[in-house]
C-alpha positions as CSV (number, residue, x, y, z in Angstrom):
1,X,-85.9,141.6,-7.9
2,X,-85.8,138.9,-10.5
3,X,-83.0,138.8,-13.1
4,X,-82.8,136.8,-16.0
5,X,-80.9,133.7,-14.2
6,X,-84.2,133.9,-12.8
7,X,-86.4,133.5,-15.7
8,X,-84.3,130.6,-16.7
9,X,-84.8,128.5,-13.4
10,X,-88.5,129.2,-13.2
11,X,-88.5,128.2,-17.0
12,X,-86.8,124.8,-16.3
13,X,-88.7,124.3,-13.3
14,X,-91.7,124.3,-15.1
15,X,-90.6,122.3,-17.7
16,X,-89.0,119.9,-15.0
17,X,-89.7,120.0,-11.7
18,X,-87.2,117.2,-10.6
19,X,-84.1,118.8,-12.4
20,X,-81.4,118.6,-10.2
21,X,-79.7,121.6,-8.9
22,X,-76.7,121.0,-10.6
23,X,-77.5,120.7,-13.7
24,X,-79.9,123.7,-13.3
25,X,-77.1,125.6,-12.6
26,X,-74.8,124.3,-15.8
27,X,-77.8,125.6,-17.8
28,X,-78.2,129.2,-16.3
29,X,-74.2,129.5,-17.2
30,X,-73.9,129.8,-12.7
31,X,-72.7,127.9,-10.1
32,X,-74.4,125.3,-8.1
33,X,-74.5,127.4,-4.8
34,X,-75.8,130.6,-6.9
35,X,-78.7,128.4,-8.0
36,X,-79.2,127.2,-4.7
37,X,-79.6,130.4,-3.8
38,X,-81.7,131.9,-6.0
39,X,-84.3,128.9,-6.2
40,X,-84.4,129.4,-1.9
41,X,-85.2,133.0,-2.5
42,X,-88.2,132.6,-5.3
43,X,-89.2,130.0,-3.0
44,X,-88.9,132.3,0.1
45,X,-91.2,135.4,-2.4
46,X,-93.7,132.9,-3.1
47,X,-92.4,133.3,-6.9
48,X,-92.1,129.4,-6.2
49,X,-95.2,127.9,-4.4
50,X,-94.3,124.1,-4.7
51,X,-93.7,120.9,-6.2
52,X,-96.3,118.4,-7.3
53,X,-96.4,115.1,-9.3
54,X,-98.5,114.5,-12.6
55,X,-100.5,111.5,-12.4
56,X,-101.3,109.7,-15.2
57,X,-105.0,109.8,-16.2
58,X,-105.4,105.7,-16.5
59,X,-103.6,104.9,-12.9
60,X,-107.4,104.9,-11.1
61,X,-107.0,108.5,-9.8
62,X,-109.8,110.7,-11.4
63,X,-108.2,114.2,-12.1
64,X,-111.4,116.9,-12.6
65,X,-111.0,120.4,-13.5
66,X,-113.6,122.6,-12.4
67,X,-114.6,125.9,-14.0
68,X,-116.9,127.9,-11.2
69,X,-119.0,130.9,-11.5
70,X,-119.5,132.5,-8.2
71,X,-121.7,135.5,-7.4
72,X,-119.1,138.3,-6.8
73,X,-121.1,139.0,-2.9
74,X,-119.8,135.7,-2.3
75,X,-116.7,135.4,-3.7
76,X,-114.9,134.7,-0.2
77,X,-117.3,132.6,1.2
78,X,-116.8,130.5,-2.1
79,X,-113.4,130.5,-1.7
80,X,-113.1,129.2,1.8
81,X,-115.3,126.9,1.5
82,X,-113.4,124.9,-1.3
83,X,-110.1,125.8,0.3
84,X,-111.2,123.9,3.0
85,X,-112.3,120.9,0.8
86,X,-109.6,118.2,0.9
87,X,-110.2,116.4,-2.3
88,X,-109.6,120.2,-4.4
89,X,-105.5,120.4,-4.8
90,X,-105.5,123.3,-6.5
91,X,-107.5,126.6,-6.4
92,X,-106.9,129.8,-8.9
93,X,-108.9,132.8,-9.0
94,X,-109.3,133.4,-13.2
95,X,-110.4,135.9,-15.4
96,X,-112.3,135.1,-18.6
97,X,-115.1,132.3,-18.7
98,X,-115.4,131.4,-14.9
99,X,-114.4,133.0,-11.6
100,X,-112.3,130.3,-10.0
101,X,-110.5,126.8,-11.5
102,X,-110.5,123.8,-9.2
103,X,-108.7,121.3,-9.7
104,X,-109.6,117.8,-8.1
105,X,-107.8,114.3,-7.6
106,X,-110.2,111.4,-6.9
107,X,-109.5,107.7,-6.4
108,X,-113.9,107.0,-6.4
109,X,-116.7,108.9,-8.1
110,X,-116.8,112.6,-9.1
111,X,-120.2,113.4,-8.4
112,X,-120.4,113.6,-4.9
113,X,-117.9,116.5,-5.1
114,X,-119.6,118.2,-7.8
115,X,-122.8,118.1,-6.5
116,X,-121.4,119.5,-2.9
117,X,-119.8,122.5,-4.9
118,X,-123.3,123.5,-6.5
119,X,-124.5,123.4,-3.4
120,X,-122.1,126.1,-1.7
121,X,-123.9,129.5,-1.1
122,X,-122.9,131.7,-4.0
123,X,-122.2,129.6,-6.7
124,X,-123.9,130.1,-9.9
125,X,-122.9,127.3,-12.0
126,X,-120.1,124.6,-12.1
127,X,-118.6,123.3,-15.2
128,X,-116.0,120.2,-14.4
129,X,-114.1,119.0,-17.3
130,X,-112.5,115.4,-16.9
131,X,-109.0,114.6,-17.6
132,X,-108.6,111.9,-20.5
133,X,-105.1,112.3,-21.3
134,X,-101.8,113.9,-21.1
135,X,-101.0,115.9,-24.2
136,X,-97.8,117.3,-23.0
């Protein structure tokens, strides 16, 4: 069950990913192993799925975020297709305008991937939207 030392280290986390444990713990009011601890177990209830780096939009790697309808029938079929897919990093299953978010990291052209998601059984429509800068 998560506690509000808890809240606090997923909070940081997201905020910065490469904190160190240490000082984590100095700003949860805990000690170092506590911290420890509790960042291994929200990593062990999949609370925490991972690390990642940000990439900077202008260092040559083209970052896409695809919005995809999908016909609910297919949904899986969708799904494991672009798992499967080694240029998509990310996958989420939304609510709202689209069925699933993809998110892509390129070092060449877009397209090809674009194109080869429109063309997976199921999918209605795909809406990419390309990464021009880092806001925060």
């Amino acid at each position: 069950m998560r506690n509000k030392i808890d809240e606090k280290i997923i909070e940081l986390l997201m905020s910065h990913g490469r904190m160190p444990v240490n000082e984590i713990a100095e700003r949860c009011g805990v000690s170092e192993a506590t911290a420890r601890n509790r960042i291994a177990s929200l990593i062990e209830e999949n609370v925490i799925l991972g690390y990642k780096a940000r990439i900077k939009p202008s260092a040559g790697i083209e970052q896409v975020i695809i919005g995809i309808d999908v016909l609910p029938e297919r949904y899986v079929h969708v799904a494991d297709a672009l798992k499967s897919n080694p240029e998509i990093k990310e996958l989420y299953k939304t609510s709202g305008d689209h069925s699933m978010v993809a998110i892509a990291s390129l070092s060449g052209d877009s397209s090809a991937l674009i194109k080869s998601i429109e063309k997976i059984s199921g999918v209605s429509k795909v809406y990419p939207a390309f990464i021009q800068g880092v806001v925060k």
